[in-house]
Biotite code that builds the C-alpha atoms (Angstrom):
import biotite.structure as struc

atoms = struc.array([
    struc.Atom([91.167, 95.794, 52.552], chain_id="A", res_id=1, res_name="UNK", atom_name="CA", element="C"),
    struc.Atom([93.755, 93.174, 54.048], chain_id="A", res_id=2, res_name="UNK", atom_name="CA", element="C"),
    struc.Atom([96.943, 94.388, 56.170], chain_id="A", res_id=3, res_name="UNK", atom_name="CA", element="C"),
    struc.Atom([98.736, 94.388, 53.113], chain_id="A", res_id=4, res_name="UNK", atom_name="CA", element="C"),
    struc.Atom([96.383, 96.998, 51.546], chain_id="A", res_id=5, res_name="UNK", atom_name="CA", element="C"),
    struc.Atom([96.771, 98.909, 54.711], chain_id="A", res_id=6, res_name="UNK", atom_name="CA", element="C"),
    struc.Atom([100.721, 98.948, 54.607], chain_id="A", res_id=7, res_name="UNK", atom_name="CA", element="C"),
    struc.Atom([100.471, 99.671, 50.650], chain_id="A", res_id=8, res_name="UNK", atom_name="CA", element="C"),
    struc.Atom([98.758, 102.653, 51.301], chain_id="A", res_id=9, res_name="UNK", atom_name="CA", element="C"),
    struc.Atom([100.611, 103.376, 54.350], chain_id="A", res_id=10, res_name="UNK", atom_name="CA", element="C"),
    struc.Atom([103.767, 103.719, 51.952], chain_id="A", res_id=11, res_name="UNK", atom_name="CA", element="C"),
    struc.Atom([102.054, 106.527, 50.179], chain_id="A", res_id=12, res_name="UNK", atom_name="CA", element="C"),
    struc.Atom([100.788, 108.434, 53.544], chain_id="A", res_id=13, res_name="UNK", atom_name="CA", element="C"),
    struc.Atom([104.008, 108.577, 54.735], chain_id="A", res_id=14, res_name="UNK", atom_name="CA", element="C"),
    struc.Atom([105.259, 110.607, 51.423], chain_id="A", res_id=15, res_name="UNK", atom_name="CA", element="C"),
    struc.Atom([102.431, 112.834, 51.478], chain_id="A", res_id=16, res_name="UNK", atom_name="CA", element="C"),
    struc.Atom([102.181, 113.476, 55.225], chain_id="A", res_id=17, res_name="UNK", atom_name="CA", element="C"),
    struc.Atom([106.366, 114.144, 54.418], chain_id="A", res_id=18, res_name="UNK", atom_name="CA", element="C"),
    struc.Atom([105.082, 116.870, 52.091], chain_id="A", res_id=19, res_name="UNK", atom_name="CA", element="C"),
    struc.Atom([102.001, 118.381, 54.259], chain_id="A", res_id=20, res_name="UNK", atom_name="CA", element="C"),
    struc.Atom([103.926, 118.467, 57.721], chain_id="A", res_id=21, res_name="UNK", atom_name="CA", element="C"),
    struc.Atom([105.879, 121.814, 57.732], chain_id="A", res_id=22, res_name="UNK", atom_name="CA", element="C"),
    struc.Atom([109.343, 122.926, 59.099], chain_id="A", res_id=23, res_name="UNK", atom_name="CA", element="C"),
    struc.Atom([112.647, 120.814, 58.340], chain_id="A", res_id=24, res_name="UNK", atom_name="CA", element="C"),
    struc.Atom([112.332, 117.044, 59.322], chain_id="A", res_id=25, res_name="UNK", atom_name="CA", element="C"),
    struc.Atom([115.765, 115.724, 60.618], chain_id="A", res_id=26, res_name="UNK", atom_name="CA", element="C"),
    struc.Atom([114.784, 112.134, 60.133], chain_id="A", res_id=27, res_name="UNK", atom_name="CA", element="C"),
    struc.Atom([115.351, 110.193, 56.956], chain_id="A", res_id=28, res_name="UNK", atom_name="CA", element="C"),
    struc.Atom([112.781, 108.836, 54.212], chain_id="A", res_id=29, res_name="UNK", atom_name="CA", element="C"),
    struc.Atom([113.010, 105.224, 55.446], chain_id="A", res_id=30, res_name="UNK", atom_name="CA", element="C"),
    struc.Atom([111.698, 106.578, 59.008], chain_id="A", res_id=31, res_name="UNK", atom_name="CA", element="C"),
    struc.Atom([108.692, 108.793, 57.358], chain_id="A", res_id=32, res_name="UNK", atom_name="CA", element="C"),
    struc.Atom([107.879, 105.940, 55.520], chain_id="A", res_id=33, res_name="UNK", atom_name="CA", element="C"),
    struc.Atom([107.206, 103.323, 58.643], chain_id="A", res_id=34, res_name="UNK", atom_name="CA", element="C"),
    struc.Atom([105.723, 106.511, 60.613], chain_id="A", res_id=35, res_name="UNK", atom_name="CA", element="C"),
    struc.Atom([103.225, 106.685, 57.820], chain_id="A", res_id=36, res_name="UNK", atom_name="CA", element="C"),
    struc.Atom([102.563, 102.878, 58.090], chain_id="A", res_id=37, res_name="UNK", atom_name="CA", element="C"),
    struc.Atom([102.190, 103.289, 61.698], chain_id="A", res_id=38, res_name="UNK", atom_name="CA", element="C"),
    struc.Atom([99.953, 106.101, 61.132], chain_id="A", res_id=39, res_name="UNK", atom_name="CA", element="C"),
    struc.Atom([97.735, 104.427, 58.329], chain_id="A", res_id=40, res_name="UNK", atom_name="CA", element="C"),
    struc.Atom([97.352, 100.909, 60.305], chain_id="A", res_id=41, res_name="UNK", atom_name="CA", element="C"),
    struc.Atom([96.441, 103.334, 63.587], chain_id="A", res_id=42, res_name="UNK", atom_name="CA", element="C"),
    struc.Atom([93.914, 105.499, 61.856], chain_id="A", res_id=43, res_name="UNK", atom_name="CA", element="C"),
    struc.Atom([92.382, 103.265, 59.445], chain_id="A", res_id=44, res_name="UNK", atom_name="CA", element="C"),
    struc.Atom([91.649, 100.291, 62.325], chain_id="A", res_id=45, res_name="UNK", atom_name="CA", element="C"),
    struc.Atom([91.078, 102.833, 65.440], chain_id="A", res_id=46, res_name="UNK", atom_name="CA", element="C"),
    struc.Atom([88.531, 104.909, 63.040], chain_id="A", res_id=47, res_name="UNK", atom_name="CA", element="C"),
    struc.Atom([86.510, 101.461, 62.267], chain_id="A", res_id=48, res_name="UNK", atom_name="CA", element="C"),
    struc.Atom([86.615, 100.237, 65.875], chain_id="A", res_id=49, res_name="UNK", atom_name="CA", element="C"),
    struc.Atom([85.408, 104.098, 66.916], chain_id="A", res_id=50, res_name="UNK", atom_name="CA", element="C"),
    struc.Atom([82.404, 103.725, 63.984], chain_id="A", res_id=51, res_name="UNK", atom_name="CA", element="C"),
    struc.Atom([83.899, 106.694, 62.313], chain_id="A", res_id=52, res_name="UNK", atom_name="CA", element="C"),
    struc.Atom([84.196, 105.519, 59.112], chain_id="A", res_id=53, res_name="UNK", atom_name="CA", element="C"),
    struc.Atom([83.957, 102.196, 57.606], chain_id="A", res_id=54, res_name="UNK", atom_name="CA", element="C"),
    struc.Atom([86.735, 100.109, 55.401], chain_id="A", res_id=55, res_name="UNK", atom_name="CA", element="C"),
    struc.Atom([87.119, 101.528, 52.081], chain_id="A", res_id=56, res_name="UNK", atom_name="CA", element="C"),
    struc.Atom([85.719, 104.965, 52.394], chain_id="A", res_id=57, res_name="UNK", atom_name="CA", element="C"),
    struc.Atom([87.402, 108.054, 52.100], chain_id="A", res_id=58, res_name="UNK", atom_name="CA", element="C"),
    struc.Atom([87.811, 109.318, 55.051], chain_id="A", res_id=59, res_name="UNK", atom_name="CA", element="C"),
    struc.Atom([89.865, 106.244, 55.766], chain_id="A", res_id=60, res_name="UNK", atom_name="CA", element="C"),
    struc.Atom([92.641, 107.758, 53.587], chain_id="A", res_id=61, res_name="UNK", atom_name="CA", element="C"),
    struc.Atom([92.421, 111.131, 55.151], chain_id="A", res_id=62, res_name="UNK", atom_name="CA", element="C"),
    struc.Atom([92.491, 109.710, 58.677], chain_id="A", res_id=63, res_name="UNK", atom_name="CA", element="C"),
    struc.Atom([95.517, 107.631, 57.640], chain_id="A", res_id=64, res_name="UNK", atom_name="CA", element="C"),
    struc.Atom([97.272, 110.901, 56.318], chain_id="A", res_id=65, res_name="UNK", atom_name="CA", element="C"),
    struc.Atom([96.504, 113.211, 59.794], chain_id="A", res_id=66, res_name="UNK", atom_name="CA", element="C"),
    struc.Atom([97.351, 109.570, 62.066], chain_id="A", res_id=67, res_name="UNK", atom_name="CA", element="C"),
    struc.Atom([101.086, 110.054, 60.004], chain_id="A", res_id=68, res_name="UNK", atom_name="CA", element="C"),
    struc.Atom([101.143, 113.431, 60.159], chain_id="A", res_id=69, res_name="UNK", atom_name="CA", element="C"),
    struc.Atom([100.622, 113.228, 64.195], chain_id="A", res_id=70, res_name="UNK", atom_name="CA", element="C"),
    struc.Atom([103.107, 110.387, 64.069], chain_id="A", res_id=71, res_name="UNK", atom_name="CA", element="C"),
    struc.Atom([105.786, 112.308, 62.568], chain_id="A", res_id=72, res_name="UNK", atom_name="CA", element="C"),
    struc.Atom([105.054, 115.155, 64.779], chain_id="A", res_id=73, res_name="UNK", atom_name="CA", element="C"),
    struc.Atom([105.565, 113.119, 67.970], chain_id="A", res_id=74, res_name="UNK", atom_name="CA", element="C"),
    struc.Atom([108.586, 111.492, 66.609], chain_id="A", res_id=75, res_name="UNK", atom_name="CA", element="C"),
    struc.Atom([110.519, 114.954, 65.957], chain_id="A", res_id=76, res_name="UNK", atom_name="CA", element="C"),
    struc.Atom([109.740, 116.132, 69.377], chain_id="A", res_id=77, res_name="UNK", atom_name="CA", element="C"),
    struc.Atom([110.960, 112.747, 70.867], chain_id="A", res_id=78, res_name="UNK", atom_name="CA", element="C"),
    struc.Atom([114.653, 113.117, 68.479], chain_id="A", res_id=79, res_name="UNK", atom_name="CA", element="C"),
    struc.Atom([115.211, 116.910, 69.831], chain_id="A", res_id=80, res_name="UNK", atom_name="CA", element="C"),
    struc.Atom([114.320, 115.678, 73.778], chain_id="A", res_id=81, res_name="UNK", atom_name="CA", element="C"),
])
């Protein structure tokens, strides 16, 4: 899957990773999107490079969704400081 695959998917971590990160996220859906980008293109080419998984598995996707998660995480505790 090219970089575009990666950032279409990315799109669709960011909503669910919205959805499974709890508590009230002061940040708008325009940020959670790119955070899940950021999270997808982190976890899905730092997994390969690691030999964790390989391109097109599923673990891929589930890596993408706890790289956003941890994204959006670290981003809320960076707005409150």
């Amino acid at each position: 899957m090219g970089i575009l695959g990666t950032i279409l998917i990315g799109l669709l971590v960011g909503v669910i990773a919205r959805f499974l990160k709890p508590g009230h996220q002061p940040m708008g859906w325009i940020i959670t999107i790119l955070l899940g980008i950021g999270g997808s293109v982190l976890a899905t080419y730092g997994g390969q490079a690691l030999g964790i998984y390989r391109a097109g598995q599923a673990a891929g996707f589930i890596g993408a969704v706890i790289g956003a998660i941890i994204l959006l995480i670290v981003a809320g505790y960076l707005r409150k400081s």
